[in-house]
C-alpha positions as CSV (number, residue, x, y, z in Angstrom):
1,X,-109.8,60.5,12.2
2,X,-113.3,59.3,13.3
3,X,-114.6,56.0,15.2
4,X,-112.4,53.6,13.1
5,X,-108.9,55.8,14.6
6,X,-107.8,55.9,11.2
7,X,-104.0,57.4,10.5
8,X,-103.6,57.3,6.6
9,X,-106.0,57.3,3.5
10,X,-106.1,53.9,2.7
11,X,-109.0,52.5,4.0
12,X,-112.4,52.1,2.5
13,X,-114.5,53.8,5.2
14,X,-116.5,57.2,5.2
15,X,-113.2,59.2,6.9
16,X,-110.7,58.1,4.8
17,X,-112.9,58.2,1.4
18,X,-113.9,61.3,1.6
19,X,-111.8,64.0,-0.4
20,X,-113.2,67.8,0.2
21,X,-113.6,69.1,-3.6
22,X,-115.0,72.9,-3.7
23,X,-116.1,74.1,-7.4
24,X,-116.6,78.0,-7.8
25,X,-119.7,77.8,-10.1
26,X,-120.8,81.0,-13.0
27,X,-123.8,82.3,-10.8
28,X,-126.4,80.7,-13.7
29,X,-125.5,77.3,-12.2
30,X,-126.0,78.6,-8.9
31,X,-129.0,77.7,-6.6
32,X,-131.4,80.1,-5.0
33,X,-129.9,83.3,-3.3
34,X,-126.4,81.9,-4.8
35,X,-126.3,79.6,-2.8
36,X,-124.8,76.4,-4.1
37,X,-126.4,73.6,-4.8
38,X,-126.3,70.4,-3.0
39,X,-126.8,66.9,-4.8
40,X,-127.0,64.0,-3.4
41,X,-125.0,62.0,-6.0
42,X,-122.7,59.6,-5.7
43,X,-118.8,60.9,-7.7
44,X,-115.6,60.2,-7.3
45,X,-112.2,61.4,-8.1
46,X,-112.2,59.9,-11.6
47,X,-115.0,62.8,-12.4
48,X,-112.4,64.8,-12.1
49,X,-110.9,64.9,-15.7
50,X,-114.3,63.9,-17.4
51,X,-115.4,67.5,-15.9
52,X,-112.3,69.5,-16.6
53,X,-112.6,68.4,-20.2
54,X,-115.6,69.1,-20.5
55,X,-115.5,72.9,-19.4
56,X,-112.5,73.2,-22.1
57,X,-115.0,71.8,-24.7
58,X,-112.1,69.2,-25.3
59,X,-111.9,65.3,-25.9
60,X,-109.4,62.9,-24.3
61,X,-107.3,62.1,-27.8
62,X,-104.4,63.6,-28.2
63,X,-104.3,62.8,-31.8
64,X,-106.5,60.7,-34.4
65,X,-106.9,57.3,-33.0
66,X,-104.7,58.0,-29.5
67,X,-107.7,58.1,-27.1
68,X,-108.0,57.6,-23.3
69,X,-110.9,55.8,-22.3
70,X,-112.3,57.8,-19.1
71,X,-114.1,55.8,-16.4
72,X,-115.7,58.9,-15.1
73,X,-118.4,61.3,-15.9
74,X,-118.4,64.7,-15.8
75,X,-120.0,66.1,-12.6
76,X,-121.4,68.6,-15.0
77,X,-124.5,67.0,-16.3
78,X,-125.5,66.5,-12.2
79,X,-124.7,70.0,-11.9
80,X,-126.9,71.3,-14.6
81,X,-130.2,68.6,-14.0
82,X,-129.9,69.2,-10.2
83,X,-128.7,65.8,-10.0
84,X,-131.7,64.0,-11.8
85,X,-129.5,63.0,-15.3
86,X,-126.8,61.3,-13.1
87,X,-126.9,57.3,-11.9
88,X,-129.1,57.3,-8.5
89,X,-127.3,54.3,-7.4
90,X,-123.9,54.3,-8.6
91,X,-121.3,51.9,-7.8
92,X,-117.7,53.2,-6.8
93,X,-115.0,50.8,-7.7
94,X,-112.8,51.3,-4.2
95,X,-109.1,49.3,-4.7
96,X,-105.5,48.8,-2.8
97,X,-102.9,47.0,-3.9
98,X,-99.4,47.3,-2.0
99,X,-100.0,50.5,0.0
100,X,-99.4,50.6,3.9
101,X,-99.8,53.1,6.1
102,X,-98.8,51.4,9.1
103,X,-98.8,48.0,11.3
104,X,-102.0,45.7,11.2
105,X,-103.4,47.4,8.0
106,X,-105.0,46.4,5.2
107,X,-102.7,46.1,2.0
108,X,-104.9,44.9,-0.8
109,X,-108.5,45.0,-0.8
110,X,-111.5,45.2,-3.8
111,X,-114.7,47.0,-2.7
112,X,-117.4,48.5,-4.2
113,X,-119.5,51.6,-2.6
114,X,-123.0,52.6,-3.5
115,X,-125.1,55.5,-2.3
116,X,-126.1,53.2,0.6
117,X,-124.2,50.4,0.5
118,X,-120.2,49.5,1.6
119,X,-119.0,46.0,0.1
120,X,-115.2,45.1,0.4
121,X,-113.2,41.9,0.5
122,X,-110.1,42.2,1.9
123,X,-107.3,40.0,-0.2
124,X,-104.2,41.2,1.8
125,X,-103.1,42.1,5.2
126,X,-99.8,43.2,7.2
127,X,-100.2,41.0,9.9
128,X,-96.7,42.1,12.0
129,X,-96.1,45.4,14.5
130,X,-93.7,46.0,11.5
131,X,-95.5,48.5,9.1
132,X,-92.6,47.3,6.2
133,X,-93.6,43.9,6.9
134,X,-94.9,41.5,4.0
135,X,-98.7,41.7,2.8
136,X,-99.8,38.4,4.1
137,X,-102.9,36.4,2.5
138,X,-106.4,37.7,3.9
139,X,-110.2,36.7,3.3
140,X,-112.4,38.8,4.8
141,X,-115.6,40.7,4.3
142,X,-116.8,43.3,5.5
143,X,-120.3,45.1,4.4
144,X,-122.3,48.1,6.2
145,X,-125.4,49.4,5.3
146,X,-124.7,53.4,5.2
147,X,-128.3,54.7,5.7
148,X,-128.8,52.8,8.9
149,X,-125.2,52.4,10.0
150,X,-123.4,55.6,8.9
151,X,-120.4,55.4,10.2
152,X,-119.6,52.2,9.4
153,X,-119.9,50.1,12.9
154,X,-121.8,47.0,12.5
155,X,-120.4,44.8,9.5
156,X,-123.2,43.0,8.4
157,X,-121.4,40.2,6.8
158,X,-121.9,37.2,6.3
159,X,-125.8,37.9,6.1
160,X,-128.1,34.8,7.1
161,X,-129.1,32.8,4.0
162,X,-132.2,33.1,2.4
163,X,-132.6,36.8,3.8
164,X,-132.6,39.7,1.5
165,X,-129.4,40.9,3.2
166,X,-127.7,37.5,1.7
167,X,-129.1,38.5,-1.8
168,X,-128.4,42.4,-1.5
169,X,-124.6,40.7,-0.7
170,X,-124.2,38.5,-3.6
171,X,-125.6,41.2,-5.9
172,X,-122.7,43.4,-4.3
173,X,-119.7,40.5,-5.0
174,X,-121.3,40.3,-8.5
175,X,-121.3,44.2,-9.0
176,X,-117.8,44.3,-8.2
177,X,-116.4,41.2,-10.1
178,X,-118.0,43.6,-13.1
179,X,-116.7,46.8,-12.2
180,X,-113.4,45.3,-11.5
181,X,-112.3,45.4,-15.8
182,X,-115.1,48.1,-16.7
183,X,-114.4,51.1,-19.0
184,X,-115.6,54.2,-20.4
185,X,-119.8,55.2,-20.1
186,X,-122.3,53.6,-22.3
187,X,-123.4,55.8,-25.2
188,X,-120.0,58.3,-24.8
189,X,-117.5,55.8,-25.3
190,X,-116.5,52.6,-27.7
191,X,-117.5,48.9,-25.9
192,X,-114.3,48.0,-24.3
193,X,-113.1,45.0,-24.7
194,X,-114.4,43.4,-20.8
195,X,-117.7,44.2,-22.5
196,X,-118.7,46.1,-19.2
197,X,-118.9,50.0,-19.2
198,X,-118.3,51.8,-15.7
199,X,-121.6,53.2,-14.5
């Protein structure tokens, strides 16, 4: 459960976003001694299909002109390059809407995690002992820097102005007011209509 005495995966720290995923790789995508390999990239859960698909030398229509536009990317390409053809500092669109998993919990939050950054606004709280109770109006932030605080216990936020702390912060809000309607991967995928692909 770690420091932050966590009881359910809803929250947007390190314990609770971290889902175990283990890949049996053909022994020519192996590392040394067979070893396997390990990157330092940032993927998520929505690599998942991208990946799969892409083993089964498929594409996500089912039919001419009934297409799924994937936000992920298929964990092969940072497989294959040893991680150097895959985004160094991609951003992870983290989200909750609705979801408790007990009393005093968040219920609705937006956040957006990079390989050393943590950026979420909470929207939503329940605020009652009662873990049924409504999800009551919140506004807080909360942002950790995850090479110098890795397990998430100082919340930087609000940064003093005119530090580059305050700009690496606004930078963060902006990056997830964009990642918040994005879609698809430039140069796989159609623009979507927000005009903003997913990195």
């Amino acid at each position: 459960m770690g420091p932050h005495r966590l009881y359910g995966k809803i929250y947007p720290y390190e314990e609770s976003l971290h889902v175990p995923l283990i890949v049996r790789l053909p022994r020519r995508m192996r590392g040394s001694h067979g070893a396997p390999r390990k990157l330092g990239t940032t993927v998520a859960n929505i690599d998942v299909a991208p990946t799969i698909l892409r083993l089964a030398e498929a594409k996500p229509c089912n039919r001419a002109g009934k297409c799924r536009m994937l936000d992920g990317r298929s964990l092969l390409r940072a497989i294959r390059s040893h991680g150097r053809r895959w985004p160094h500092d991609r951003e992870i669109l983290l989200e909750l809407d609705g979801a408790r998993a007990g009393a005093l919990t968040p219920c609705n939050y937006r956040g957006v995690r990079t390989s050393d950054q943590l950026f979420v606004h909470y929207l939503g709280a329940t605020q009652t002992r009662d873990s049924h109770g409504p999800c009551l109006p919140d506004d807080e932030f909360e942002h950790y820097e995850l090479r110098s605080d890795p397990f998430q216990l100082s919340n930087v936020y609000p940064a003093a102005p005119g530090t580059a702390a305050a700009d690496e912060e606004r930078l963060l809000a902006r990056r997830l007011t964009r990642l918040r309607d994005c879609a698809g991967i430039r140069g796989r995928d159609p623009e979507p209509a927000s005009g903003h692909y997913c990195d």
